[in-house]
Structures are given as C-alpha cells and as structure tokens.
TORBA-348452 format. One record per atom (N, C-alpha, C): chain; x, y, z; atom name; residue in three letters. Coordinates in steps of 0.1 Angstrom, whole numbers. Layout:
<recs>
  chain      u      v      w  name  resn
      A      X      Y      Z    CA   ala
...
</recs>
This chain:
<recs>
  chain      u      v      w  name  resn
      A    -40   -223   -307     N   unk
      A    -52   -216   -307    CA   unk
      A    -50   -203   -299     C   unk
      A    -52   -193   -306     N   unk
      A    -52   -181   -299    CA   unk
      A    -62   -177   -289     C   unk
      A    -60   -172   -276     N   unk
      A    -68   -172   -264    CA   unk
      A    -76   -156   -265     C   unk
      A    -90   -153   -259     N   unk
      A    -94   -141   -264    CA   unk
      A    -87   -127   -260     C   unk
      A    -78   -128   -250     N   unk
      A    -69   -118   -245    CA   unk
      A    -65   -114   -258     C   unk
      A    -62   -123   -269     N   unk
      A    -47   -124   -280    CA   unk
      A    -56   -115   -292     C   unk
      A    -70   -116   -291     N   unk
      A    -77   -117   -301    CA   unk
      A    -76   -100   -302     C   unk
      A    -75    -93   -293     N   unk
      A    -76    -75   -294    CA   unk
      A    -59    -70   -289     C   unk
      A    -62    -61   -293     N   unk
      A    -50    -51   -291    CA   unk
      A    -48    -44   -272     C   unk
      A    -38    -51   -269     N   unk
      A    -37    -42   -252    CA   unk
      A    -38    -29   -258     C   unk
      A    -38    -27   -241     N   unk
      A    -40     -9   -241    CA   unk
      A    -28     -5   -239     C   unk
      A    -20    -10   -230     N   unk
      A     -7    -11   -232    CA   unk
      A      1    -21   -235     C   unk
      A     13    -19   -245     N   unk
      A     21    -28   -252    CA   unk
      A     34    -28   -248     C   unk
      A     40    -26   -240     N   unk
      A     54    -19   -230    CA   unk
      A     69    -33   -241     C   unk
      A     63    -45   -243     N   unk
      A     73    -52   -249    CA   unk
      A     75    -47   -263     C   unk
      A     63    -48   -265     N   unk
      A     64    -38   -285    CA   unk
      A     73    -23   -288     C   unk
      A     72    -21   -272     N   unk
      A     79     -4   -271    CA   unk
      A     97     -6   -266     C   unk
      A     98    -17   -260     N   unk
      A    116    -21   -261    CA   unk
      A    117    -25   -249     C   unk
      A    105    -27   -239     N   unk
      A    104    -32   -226    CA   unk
      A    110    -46   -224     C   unk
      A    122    -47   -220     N   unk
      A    126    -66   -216    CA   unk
      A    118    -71   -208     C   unk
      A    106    -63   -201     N   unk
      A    102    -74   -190    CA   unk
      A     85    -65   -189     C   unk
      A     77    -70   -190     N   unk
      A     65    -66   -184    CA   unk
      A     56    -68   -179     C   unk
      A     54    -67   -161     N   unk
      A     48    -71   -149    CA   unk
      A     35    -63   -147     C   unk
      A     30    -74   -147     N   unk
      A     11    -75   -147    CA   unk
      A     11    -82   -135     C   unk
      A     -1    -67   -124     N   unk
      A     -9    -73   -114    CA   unk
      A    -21    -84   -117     C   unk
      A    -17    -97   -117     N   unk
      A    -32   -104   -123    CA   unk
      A    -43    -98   -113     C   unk
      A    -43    -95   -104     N   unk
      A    -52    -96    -97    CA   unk
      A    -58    -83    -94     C   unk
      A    -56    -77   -109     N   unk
      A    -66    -62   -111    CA   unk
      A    -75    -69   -122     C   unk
      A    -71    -65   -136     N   unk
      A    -82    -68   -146    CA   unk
      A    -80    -83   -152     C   unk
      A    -70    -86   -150     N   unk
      A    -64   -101   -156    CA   unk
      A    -75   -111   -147     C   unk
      A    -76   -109   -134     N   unk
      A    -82   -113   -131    CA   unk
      A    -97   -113   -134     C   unk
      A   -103    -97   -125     N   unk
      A   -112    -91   -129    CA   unk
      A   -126    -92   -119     C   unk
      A   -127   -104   -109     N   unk
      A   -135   -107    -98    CA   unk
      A   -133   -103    -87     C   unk
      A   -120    -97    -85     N   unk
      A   -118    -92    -68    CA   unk
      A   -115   -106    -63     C   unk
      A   -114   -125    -64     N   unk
      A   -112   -132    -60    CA   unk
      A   -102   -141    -65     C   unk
      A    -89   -132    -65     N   unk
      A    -73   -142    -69    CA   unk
      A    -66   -129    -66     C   unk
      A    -54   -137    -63     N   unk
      A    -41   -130    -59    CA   unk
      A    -31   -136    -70     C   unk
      A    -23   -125    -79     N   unk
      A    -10   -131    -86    CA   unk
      A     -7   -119    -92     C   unk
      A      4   -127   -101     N   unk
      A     12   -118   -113    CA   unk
      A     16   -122   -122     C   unk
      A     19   -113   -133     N   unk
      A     25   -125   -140    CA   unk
      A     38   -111   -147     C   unk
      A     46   -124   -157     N   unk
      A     61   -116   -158    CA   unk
      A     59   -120   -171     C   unk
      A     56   -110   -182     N   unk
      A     58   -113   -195    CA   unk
      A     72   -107   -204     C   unk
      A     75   -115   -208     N   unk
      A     92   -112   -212    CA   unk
      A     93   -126   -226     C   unk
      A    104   -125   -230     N   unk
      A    113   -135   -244    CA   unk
      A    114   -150   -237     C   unk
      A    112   -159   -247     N   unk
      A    117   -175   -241    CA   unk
      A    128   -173   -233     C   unk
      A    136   -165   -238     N   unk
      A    155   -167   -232    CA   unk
      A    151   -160   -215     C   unk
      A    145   -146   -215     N   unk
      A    143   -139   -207    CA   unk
      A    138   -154   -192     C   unk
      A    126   -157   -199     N   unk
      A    119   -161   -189    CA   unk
      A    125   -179   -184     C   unk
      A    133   -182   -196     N   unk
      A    139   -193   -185    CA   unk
      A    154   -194   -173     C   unk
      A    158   -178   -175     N   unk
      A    162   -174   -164    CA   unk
      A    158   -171   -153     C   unk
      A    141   -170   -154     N   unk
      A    136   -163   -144    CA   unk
      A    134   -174   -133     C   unk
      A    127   -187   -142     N   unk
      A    118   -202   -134    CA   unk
      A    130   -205   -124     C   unk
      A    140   -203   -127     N   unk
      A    149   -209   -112    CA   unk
      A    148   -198   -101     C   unk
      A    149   -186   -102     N   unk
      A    144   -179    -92    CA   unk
      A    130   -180    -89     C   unk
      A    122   -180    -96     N   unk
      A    106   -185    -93    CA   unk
      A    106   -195    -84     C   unk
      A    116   -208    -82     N   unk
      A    115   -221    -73    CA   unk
      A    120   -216    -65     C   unk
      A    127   -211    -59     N   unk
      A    136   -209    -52    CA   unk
      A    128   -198    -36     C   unk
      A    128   -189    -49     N   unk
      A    116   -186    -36    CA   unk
      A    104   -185    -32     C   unk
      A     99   -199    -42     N   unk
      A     87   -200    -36    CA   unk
      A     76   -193    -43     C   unk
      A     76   -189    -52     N   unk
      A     63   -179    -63    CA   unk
      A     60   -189    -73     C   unk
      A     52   -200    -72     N   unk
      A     44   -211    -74    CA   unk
      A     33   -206    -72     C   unk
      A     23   -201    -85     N   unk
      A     10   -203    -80    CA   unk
      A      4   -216    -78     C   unk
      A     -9   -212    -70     N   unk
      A    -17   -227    -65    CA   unk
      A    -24   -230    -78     C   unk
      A    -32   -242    -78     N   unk
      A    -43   -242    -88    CA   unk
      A    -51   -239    -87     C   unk
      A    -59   -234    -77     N   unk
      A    -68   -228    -77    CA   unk
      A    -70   -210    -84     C   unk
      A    -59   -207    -82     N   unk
      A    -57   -195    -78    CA   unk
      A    -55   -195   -100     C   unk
      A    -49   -205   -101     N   unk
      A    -40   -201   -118    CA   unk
      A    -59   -204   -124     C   unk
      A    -67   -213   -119     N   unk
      A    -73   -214   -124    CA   unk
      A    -86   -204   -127     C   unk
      A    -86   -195   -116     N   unk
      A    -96   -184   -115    CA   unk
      A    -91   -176   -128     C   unk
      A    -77   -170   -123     N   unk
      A    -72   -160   -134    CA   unk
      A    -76   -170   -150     C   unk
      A    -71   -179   -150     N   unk
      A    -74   -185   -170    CA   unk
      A    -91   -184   -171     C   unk
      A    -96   -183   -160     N   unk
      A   -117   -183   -165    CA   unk
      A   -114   -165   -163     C   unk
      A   -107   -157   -150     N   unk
      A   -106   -145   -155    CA   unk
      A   -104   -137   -171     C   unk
      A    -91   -143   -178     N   unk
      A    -86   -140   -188    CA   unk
      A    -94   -140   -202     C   unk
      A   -102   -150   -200     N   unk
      A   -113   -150   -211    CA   unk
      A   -121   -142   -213     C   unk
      A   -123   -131   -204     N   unk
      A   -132   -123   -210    CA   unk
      A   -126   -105   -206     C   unk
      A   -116   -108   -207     N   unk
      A   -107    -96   -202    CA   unk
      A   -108    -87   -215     C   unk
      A   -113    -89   -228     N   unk
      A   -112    -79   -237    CA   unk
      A   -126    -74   -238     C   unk
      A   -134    -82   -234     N   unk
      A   -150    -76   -235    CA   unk
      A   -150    -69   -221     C   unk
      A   -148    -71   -211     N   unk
      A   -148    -65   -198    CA   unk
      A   -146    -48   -197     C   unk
      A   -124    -49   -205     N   unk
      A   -119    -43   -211    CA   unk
      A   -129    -29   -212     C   unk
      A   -134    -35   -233     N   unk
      A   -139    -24   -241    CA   unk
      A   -152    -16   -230     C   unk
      A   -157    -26   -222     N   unk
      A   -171    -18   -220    CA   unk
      A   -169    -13   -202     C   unk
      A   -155    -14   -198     N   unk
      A   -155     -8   -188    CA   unk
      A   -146      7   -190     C   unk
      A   -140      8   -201     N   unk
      A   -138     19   -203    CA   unk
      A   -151     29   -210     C   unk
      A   -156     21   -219     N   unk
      A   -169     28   -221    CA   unk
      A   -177     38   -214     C   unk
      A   -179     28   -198     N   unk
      A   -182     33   -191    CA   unk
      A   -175     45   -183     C   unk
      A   -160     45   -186     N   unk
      A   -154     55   -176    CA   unk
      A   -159     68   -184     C   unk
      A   -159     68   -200     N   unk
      A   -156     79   -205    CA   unk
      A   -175     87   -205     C   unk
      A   -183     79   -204     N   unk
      A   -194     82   -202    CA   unk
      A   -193     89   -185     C   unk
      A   -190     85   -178     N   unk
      A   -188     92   -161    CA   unk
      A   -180    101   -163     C   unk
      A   -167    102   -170     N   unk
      A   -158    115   -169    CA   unk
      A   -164    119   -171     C   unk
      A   -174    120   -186     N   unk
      A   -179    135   -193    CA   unk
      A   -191    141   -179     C   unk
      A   -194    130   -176     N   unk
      A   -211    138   -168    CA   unk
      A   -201    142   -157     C   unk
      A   -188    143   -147     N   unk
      A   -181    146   -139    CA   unk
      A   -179    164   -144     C   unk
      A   -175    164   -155     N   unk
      A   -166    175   -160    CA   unk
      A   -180    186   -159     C   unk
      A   -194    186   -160     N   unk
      A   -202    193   -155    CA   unk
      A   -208    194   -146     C   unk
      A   -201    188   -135     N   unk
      A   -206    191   -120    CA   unk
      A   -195    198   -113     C   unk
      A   -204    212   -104     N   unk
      A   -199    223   -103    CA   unk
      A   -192    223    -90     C   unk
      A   -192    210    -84     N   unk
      A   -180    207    -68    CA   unk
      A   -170    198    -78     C   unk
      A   -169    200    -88     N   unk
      A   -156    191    -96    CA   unk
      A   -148    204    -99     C   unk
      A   -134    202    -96     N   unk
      A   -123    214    -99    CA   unk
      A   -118    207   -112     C   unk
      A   -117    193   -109     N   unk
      A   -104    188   -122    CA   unk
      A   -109    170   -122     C   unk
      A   -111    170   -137     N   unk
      A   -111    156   -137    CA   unk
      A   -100    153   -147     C   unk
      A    -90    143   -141     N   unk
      A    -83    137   -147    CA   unk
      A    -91    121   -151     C   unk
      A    -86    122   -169     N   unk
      A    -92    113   -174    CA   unk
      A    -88    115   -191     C   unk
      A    -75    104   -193     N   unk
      A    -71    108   -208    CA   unk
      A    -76    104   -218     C   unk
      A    -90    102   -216     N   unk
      A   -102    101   -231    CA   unk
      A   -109    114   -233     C   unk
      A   -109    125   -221     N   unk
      A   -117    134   -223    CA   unk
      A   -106    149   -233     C   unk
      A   -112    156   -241     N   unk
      A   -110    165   -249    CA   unk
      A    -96    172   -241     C   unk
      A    -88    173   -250     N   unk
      A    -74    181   -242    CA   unk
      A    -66    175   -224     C   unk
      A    -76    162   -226     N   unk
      A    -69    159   -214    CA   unk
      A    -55    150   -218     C   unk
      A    -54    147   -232     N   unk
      A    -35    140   -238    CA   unk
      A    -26    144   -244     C   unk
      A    -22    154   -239     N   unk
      A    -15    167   -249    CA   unk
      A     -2    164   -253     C   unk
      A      3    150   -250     N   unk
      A     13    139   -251    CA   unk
      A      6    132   -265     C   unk
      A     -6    130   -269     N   unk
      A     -9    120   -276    CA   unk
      A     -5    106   -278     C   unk
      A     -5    103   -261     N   unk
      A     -4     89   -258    CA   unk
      A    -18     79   -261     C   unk
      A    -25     87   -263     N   unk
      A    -38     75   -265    CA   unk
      A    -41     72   -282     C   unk
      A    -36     62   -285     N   unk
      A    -36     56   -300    CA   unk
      A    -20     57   -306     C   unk
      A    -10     58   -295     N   unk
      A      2     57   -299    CA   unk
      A     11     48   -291     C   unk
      A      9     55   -280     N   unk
      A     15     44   -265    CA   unk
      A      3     37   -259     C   unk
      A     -4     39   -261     N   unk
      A    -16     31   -252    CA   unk
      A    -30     30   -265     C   unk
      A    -36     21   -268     N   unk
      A    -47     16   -276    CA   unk
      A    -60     27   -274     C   unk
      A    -61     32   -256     N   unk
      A    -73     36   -250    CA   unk
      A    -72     43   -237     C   unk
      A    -82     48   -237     N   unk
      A    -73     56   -221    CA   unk
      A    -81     48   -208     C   unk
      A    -87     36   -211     N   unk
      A    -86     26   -199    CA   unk
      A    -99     29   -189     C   unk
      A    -99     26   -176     N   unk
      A   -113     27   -172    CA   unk
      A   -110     35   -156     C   unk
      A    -96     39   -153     N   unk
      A    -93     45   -143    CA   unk
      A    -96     63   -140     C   unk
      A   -110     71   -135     N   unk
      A   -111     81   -135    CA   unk
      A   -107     87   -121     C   unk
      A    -97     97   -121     N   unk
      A    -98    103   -110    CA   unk
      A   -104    122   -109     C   unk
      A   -113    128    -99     N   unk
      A   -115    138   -100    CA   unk
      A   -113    141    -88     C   unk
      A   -108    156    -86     N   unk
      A   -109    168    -74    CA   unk
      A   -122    177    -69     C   unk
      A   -123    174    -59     N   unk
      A   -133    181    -51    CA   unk
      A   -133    198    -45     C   unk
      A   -140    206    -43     N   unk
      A   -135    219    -42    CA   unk
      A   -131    220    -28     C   unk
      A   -141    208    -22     N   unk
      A   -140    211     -4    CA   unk
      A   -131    205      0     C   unk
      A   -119    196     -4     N   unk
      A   -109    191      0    CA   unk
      A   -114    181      8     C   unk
      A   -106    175     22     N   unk
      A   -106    165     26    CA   unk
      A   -121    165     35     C   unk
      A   -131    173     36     N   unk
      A   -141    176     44    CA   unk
      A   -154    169     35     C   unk
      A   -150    177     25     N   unk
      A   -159    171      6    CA   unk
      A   -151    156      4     C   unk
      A   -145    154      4     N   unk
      A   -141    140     -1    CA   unk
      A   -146    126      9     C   unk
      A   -148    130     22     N   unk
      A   -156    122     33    CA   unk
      A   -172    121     28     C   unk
      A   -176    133     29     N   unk
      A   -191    134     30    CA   unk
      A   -193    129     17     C   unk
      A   -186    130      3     N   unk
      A   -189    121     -6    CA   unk
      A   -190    110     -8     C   unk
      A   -178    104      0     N   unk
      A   -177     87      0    CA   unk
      A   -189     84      7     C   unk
      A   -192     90     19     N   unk
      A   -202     84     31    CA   unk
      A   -213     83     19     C   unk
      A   -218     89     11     N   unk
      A   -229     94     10    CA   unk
      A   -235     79     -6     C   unk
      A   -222     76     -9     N   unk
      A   -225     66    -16    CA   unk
      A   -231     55    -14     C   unk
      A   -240     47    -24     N   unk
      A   -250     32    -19    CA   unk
      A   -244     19    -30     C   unk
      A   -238     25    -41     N   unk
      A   -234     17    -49    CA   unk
      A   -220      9    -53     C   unk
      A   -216     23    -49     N   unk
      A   -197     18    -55    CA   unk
      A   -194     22    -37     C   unk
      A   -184      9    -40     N   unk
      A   -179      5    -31    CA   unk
      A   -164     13    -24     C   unk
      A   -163     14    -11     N   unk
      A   -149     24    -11    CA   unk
      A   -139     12     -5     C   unk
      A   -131     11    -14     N   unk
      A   -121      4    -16    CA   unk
      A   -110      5    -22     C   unk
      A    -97     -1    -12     N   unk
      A    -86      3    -25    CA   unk
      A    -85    -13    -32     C   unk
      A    -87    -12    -44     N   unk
      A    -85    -19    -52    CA   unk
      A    -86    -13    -68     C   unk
      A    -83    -18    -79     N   unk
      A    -87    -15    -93    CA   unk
      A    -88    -27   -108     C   unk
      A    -97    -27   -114     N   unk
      A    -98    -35   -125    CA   unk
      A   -106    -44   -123     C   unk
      A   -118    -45   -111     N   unk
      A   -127    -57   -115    CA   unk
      A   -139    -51   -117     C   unk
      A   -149    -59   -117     N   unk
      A   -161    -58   -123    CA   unk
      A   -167    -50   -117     C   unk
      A   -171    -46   -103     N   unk
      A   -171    -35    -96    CA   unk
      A   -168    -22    -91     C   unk
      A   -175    -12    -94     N   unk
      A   -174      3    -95    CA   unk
      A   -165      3    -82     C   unk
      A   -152     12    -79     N   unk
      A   -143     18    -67    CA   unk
      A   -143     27    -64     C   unk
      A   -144     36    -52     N   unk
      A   -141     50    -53    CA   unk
      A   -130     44    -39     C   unk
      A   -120     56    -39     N   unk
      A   -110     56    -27    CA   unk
      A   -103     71    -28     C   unk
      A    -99     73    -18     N   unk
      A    -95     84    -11    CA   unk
      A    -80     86    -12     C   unk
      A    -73     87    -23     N   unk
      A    -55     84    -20    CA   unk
      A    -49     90     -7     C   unk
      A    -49    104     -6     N   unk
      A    -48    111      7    CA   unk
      A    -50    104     21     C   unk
      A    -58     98     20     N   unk
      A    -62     89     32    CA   unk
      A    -58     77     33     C   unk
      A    -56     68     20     N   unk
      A    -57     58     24    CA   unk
      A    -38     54     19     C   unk
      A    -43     52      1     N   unk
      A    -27     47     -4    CA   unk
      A    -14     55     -3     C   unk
      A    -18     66     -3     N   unk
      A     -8     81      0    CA   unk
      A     -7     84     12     C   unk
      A    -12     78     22     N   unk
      A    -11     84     35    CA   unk
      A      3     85     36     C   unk
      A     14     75     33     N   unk
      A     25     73     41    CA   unk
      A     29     84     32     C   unk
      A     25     90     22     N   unk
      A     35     94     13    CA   unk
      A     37    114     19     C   unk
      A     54    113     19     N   unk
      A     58    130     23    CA   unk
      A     44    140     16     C   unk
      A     42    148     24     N   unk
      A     33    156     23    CA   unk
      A     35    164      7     C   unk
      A     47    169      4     N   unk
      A     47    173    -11    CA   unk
      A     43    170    -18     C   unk
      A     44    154    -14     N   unk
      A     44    147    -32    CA   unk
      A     31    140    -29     C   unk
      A     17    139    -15     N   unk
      A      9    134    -17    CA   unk
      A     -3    142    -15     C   unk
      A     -9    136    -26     N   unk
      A    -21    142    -38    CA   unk
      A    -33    153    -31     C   unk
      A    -37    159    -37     N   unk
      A    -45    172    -28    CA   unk
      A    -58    156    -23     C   unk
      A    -59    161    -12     N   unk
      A    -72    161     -3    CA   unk
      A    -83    159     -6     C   unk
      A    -87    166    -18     N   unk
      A   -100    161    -26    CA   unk
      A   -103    155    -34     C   unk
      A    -92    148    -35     N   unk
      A    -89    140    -51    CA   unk
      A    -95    130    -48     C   unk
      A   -105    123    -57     N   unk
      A   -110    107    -54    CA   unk
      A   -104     99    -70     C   unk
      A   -105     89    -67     N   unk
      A    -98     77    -76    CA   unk
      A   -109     68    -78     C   unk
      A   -114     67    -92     N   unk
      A   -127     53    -93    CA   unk
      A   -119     48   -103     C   unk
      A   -122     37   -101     N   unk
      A   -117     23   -107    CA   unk
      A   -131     21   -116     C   unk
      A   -137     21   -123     N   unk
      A   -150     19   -129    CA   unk
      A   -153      7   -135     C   unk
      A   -166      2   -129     N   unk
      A   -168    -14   -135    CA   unk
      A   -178    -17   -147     C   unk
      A   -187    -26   -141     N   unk
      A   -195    -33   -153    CA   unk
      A   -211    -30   -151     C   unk
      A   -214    -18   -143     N   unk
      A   -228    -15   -140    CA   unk
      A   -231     -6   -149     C   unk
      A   -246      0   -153     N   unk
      A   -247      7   -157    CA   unk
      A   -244     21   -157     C   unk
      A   -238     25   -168     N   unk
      A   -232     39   -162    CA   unk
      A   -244     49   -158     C   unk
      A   -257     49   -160     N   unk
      A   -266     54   -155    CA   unk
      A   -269     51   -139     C   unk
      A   -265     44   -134     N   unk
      A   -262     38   -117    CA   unk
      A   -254     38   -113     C   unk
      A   -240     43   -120     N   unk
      A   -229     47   -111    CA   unk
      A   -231     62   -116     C   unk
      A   -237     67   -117     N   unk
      A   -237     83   -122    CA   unk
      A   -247     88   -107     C   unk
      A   -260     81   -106     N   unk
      A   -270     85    -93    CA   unk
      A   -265     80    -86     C   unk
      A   -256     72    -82     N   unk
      A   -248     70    -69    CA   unk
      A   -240     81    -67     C   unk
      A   -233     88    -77     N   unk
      A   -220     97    -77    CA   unk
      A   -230    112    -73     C   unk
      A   -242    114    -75     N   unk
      A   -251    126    -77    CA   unk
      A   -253    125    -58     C   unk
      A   -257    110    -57     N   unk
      A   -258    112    -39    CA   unk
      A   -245    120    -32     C   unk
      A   -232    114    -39     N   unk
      A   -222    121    -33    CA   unk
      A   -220    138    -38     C   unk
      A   -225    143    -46     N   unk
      A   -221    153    -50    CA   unk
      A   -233    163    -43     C   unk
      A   -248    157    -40     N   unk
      A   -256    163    -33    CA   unk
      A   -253    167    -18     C   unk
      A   -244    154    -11     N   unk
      A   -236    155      2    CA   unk
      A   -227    168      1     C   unk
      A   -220    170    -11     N   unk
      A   -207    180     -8    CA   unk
      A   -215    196     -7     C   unk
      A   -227    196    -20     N   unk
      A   -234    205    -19    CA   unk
      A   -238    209     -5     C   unk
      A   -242    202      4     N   unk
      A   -254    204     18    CA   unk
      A   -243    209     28     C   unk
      A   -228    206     24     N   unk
      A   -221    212     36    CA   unk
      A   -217    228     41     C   unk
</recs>
C-alpha cells in the first residue's frame, strides 16, 4: 500500500536527478509539529544495507517514540505541503508591495527563476520566503519585536508561521562577506490563514515605518 507522502510528486526529487544518497531533516516538514528530532537517508537497497552497520555502530537508532511521531507526521505531509506553499505565495506577492521591502526572494513570484528550476528540478517553489528590509539590522529588530503571531524562531517546515533573523542568529558565525545583509528576514510559512500572517507582518512593517 502506498503511503500518502507516495501519492504526490516531491518538490524535490535529487535520486530521480542521479543523486546516490538523499538526506532529509525529518524534523522540518517530514515531521511537521516542531515535536521530533531525526533524519532519514534515502538511497538504493544495495546503498542502504551498507549504511545499517554504521547506523549500529554509532548509535543512530531512532526511539519509538520519536519514529512514531514522524509516521503520524508523514501522513499528512502532502496536504500540509500543497497549502503551505499556497500560503507562501499569497505573502510573497502582498510583501513585493510594501514599500520597506527592497527584495523579496521567493521562486514562485514572476522573474524570480530565471534558471527555470520550478517544474523541472523542483515540482514547486515550496513555502520558504525570505525578504530585505531598507533599514537594515535597526528595521529588522523593530520588526521582529513588533510581531503577535509568527513566532521568532530558528526553525523551518512546521505547521507554524517563522520569522528569524539570519545575520543575527544562524549566520552570526558566518565571515562577514559571505553573511547575509542585515535586513534580510527568513519565514518559514505555516498553516494559518494567510490573511493573519499578513496583519501580523503589517504590525511589523508599521514598526519599521515609525522609526
């Protein structure tokens, strides 16, 4: 019996494209609750009975509990999926007309895949929006603070709206060249209405306004 993960097309297919091994954080959308920790290693029968002796060995045994969250996670990972991107592409577009937005990255909106990766390498362009602020790291505070709904957190892929600060938080360590301007925020977009993560995002955009 095919499981409903099986029943739709990923967004990405990395073994279909010549990939020997392809490593999933379960514990972004696989999961999908923010409550399990894992991974998993999708690869060939041959591939993967090489792998189980290093899997004993040191010890990467999931618990039951933990395998069991992820298999009730996995059931509903294609409906989650369709309607959490939904919702990104509804937020990019209302982002791209607010006038403290410099740049929204987001490869479902018009001219943003000039690769024509989306319907070739990838199914969809997923539920990950990131936009730039004009005020830099001054605007990117007063925005976060000013939020009631989405949560600031580094995390991505559950049912809960994210905003986070890469500059500050996952990029801090990273050499100053190569880490990301200052006003850049990162949402992970969930399962609320996109009309409520929009007047949550309007609180922040009224904060950047008032400075």
């Amino acid at each position: 019996m095919r499981s409903p993960a099986q029943s739709v097309r990923r967004l990405q297919q990395p073994l279909a494209l010549g990939a020997a091994y392809s490593l999933h954080s379960a514990t972004k959308y696989i999961g999908g609750h923010g409550d399990a920790m894992g991974g998993v290693v999708a690869t060939s029968t041959e591939r993967a009975a090489q792998l189980r002796p290093i899997r004993t060995i040191t010890g990467a045994v999931m618990d039951p509990w933990t395998a069991y969250l992820l298999h009730r996670g996995i059931a509903t990972l294609p409906v989650r999926m369709h309607a959490q991107q939904a919702n990104a592409g509804i937020v990019a577009r209302w982002l791209t007309e607010q006038p403290q937005v410099t740049r929204v990255f987001y490869p479902g909106l018009p001219g943003a895949d000039p690769a024509g990766l989306v319907g070739t390498q990838m199914s969809g362009p997923g539920a990950m929006v990131s936009f730039e602020l004009a005020g830099g790291l001054a605007a990117a505070e007063a925005f976060c603070a000013a939020l009631n709904l989405i949560t600031h957190a580094v995390s991505l892929g559950g049912i809960d709206t994210l905003i986070q600060h890469p500059a500050a938080l996952t990029h801090r360590p990273v050499d100053a060249t190569a880490r990301p301007s200052e006003g850049i925020l990162r949402l992970s977009i969930g399962l609320e209405a996109p009309v409520d993560v929009i007047t949550d995002l309007s609180r922040g955009m009224r904060a950047v306004a008032a400075q």
